[in-house]
C-alpha positions, 0 to 999 in steps of 0.5 A: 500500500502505498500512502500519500495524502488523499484530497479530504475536500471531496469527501463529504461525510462529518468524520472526515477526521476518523483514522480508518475508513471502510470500502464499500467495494471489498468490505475492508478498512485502510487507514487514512491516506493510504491508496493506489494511484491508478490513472491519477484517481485514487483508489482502495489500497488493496489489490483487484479491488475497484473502489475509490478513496472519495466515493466509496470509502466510508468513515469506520465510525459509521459502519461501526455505527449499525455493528457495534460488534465490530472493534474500534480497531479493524483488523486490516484485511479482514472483511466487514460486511454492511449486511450479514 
């Protein structure tokens, strides 16, 4: 993974601030900054997947917010589904 800082004003969400966010393509979190850059786009750190760092990624604090299961911590790589 590689990190650079990604550009947090076309992230429209109110916990701009939270540490990790959760893709909505694969279902895994990443810390804040992290990314591929492919074609000058920024995208999920994580190989073969297609979601990008400004549509598709969500603060962790609100999937946490309907699975208060899930840590405060994800584990990286691991899956966390929105529905089970």
């Amino acid at each position: 993974m590689k990190t650079i800082i990604t550009d947090e004003s076309k992230i429209d969400n109110p916990q701009k601030g939270c540490l990790f966010l959760w893709c909505l393509h694969c279902e895994r979190t990443y810390r804040r900054g992290e990314c591929r850059v492919i074609n000058g786009l920024q995208m999920c750190p994580y190989d073969g997947c297609n979601g990008d760092t400004v549509m598709d990624a969500w603060p962790w604090g609100s999937l946490r917010e309907g699975h208060s299961d899930y840590p405060v911590i994800p584990e990286e790589g691991k899956r966390y589904p929105m529905y089970t």
